[in-house]
C-alpha positions in Angstrom: -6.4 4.1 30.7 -3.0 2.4 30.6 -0.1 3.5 32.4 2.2 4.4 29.7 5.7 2.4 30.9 9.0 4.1 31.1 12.4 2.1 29.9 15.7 3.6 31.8 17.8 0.6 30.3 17.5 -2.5 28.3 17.0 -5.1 31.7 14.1 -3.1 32.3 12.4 -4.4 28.8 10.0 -7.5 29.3 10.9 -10.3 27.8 8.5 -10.3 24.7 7.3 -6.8 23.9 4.4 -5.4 23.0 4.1 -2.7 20.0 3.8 -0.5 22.8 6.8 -1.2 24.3 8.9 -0.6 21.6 7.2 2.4 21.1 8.6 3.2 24.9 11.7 1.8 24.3 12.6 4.3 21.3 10.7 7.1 22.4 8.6 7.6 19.2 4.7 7.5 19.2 2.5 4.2 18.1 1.9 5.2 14.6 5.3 5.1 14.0 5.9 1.9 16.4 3.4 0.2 14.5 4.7 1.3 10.7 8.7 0.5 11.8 7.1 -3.2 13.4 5.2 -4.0 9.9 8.6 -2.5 7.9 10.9 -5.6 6.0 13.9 -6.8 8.6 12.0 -6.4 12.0 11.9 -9.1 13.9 8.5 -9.8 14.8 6.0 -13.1 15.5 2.1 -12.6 14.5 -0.5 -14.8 16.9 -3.2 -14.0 15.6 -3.7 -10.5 15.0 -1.4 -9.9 17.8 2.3 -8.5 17.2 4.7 -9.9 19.6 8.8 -8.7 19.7 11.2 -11.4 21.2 13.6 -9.0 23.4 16.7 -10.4 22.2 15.8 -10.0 18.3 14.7 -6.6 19.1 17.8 -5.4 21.0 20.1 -7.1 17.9 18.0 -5.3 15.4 18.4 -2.2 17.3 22.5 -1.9 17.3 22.5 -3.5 13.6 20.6 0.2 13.0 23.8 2.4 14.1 25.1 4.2 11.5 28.7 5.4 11.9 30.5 7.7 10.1 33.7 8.4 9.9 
């Protein structure tokens, strides 16, 4: 069984992640990891049937998400 990994801040985050990872990350389960991954505007790169998330995009697609209100 893998050792489920636990993200305290973003220098912690390797730097391509794995579904799993972002999953971590954001603190939601794999199902919805792997639905938010497939979804339009997520930065993502397909080898194969693998799904890999460059760090950098991932973080930038992250604060673009904030909603503020005012």
């Amino acid at each position: 069984m893998q050792e489920k990994m636990l993200y305290t801040n973003e220098k912690d985050l390797p730097l391509c992640l794995k579904v799993s990872d972002v999953a971590a990350a954001m603190g939601v389960g794999s199902v919805t990891a792997y639905q938010l991954v497939k979804s339009e505007g997520f930065p993502r790169i397909t080898i194969g049937k693998r799904i890999v998330i460059p760090k950098d995009a991932f973080l930038n697609w992250l604060h673009k998400q904030v909603q503020t209100t005012t």
